[in-house]
C-alpha positions in Angstrom: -11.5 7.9 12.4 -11.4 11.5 13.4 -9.5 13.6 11.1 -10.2 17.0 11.9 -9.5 19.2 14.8 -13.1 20.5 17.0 -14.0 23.9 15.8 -13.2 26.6 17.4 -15.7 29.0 16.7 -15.7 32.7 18.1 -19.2 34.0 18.8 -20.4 33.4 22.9 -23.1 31.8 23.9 -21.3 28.5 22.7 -22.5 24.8 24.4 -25.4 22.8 25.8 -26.5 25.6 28.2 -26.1 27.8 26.0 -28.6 26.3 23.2 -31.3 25.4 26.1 -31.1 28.9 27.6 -31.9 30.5 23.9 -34.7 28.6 23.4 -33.7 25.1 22.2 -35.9 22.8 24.4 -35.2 19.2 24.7 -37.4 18.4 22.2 -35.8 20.4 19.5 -32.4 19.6 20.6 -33.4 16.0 20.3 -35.2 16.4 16.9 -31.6 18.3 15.8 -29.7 15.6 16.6 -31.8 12.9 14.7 -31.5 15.4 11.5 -27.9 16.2 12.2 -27.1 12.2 12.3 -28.9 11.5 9.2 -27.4 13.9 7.1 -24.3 12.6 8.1 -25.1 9.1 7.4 -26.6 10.6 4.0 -23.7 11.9 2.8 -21.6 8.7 4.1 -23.8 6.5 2.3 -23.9 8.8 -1.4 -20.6 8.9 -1.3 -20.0 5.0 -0.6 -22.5 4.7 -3.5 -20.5 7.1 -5.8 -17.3 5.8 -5.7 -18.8 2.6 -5.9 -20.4 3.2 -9.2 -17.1 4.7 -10.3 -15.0 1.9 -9.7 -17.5 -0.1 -11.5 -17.5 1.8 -14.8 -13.9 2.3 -15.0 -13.1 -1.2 -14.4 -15.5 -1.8 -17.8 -13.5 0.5 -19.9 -10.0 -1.2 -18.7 -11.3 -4.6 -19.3 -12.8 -3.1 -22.6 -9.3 -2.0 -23.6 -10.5 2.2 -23.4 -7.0 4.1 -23.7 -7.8 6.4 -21.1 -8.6 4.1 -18.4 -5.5 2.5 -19.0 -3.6 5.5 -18.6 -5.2 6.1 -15.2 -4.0 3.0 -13.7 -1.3 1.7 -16.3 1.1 5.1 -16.4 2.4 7.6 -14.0 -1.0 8.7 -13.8 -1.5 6.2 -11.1 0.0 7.5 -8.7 -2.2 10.9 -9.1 -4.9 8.7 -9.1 -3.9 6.9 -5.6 -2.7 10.4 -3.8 -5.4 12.5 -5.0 -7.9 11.3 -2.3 -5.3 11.9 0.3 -4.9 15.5 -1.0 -8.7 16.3 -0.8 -8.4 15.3 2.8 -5.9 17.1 4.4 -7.7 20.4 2.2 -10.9 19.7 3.7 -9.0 19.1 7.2 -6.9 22.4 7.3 -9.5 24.7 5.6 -12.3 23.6 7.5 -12.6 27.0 9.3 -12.0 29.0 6.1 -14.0 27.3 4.0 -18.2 28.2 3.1 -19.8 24.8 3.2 -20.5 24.6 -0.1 -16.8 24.3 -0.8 -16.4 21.4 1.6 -19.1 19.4 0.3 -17.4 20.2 -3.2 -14.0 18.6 -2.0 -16.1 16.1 -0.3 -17.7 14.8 -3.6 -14.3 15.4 -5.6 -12.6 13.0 -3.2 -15.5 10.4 -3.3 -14.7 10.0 -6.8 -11.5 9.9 -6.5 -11.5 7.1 -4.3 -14.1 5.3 -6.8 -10.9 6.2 -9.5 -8.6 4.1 -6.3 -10.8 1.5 -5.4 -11.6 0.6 -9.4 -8.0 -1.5 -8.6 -9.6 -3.8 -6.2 -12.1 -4.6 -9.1 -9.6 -6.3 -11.3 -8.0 -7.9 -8.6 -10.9 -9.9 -6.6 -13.8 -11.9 -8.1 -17.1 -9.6 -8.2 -19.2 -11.9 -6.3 -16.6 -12.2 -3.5 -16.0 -7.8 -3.7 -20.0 -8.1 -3.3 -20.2 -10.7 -0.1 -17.4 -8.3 1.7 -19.2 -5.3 1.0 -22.3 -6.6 2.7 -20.6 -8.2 5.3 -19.1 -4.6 6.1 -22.1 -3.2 5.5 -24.0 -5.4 8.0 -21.3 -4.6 10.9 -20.6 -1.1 10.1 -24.1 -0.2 10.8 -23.8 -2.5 14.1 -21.1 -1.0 15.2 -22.4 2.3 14.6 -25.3 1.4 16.5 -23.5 0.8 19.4 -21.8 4.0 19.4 -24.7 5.9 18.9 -26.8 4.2 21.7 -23.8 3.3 24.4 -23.9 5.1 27.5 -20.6 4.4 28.3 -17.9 6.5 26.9 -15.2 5.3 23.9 -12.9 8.4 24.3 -10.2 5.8 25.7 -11.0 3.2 23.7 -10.5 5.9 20.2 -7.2 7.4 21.7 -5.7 3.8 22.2 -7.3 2.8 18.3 -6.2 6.1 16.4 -2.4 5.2 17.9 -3.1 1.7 16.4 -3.5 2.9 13.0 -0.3 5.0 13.4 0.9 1.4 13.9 -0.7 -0.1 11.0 1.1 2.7 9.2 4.4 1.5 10.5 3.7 -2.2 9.7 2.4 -1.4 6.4 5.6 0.0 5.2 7.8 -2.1 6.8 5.9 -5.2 5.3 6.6 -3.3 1.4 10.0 -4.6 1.7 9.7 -7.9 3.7 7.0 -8.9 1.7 6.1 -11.1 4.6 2.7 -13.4 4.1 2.2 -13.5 8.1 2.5 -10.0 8.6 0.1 -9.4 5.9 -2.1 -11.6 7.8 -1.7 -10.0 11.1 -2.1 -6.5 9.7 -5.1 -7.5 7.8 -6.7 -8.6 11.3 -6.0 -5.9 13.1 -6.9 -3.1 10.6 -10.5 -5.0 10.6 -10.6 -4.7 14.8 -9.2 -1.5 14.6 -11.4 0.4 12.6 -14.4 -1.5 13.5 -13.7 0.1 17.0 -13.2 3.6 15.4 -17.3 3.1 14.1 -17.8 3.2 17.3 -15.9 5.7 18.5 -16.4 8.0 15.7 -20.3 7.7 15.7 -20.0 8.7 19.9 -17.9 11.2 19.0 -20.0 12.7 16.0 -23.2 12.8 18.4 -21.9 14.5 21.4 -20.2 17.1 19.1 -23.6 18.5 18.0 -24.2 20.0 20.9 -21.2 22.2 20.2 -22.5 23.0 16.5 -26.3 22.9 17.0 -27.9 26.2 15.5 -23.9 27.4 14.3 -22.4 27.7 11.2 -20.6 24.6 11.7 -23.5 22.3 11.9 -23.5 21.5 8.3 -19.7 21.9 7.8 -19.1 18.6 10.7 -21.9 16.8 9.3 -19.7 17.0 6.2 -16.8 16.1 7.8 -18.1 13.8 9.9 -19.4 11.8 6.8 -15.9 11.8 5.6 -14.6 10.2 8.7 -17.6 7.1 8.8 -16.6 6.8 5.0 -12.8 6.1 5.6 -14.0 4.0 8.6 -15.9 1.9 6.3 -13.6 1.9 3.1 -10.7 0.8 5.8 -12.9 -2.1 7.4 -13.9 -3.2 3.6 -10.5 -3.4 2.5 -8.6 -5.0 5.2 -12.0 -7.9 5.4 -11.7 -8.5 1.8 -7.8 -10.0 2.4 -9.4 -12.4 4.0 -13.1 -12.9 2.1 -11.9 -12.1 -1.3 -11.4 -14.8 -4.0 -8.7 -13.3 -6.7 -8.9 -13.7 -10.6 
């Protein structure tokens, strides 16, 4: 899901025309883009792997009775725990043009952790082997999905517009449903967050690569591929969760 605002960067000589006309031949512009698509995916997939391995080890020191992992999800401390990863994002979203890369990538890691810290919930909840079998499965269709939007001709621009006001939906639904407590809307909010932001792999991915032909050769290169990491994450964290209502087998 996009969560960040195009840059806006100052300097002329800014585009496609732009790049070819100072030298950047096909070739290298194609090469660029391979480089600039695997960092992101590089980043996406550390950071999957990090929170991961968080979630694992604090998980062992609650069921091993550890004082301080209960604190982080038995006391107040929770709810640091939960909002944290929401405050690195909206840092990393506003300060975007301020900040020197290495800064971003800094609040980028902090907030993979974080979310390991989050997700480390999910842990006691489900059974690990049915945690593992939705993991793949997301897994498996992210990286379809991501496909598609990497290779499709055809543009998603209407198709993301119509998702992103979905999630603003599933927003609405979700706090509605914290005081009906309603098993069917549960159900129906579980399905759609799973279409949903399987069509935002898509769309995101599309929207990553045609982007670097705005930051190819600029200071922003590195700072979207950052960014746009963050956005395939949540893409794939949302997918994971809202799949495991259904494939996950509690304690």
């Amino acid at each position: 899901m996009a969560i960040w605002n195009d840059p806006q960067p100052s300097q002329t000589g800014f585009g496609a025309s732009s790049r070819m006309n100072a030298g950047f031949s096909q070739g290298s512009m194609d090469a660029g883009l391979r480089k600039y698509m695997l960092s992101i995916y590089n980043y996406m997939t550390s950071a999957v792997l990090l929170s991961g391995i968080v979630a694992v080890v604090l998980m062992q020191l609650v069921l091993a009775q550890n004082p301080i992992a209960y604190a982080l999800l038995g006391s107040p401390l929770r709810w640091v725990v939960m909002l944290a990863p929401l405050g690195f994002v909206m840092a990393m979203n506003f300060g975007l043009n301020r900040m020197q890369s290495s800064t971003l990538k800094l609040l980028f890691w902090a907030f993979a952790f974080t979310m390991g810290l989050s997700l480390s919930s999910i842990l006691l909840v489900y059974t690990g082997a049915s945690v593992a079998a939705t993991f793949f499965a997301t897994a498996g269709a992210f990286a379809g999905l991501s496909l598609v939007g990497y290779t499709t001709k055809k543009s998603l621009s209407g198709m993301g517009s119509f998702l992103i006001m979905g999630v603003f939906g599933l927003l609405i639904a979700m706090l509605i449903n914290i005081f009906l407590h309603s098993s069917g809307l549960s159900f129906v909010i579980s399905l759609l967050g799973v279409l949903i932001f399987a069509g935002l792999t898509a769309y995101d991915t599309q929207r990553l690569k045609g982007m670097y032909v705005q930051v190819a050769g600029t200071q922003y290169e590195e700072k979207i591929a950052v960014m746009g990491a963050l956005t395939l994450y949540l893409d794939f964290i949302n997918m994971f969760q809202f799949l495991l209502s259904f494939m996950g087998d509690r304690r």
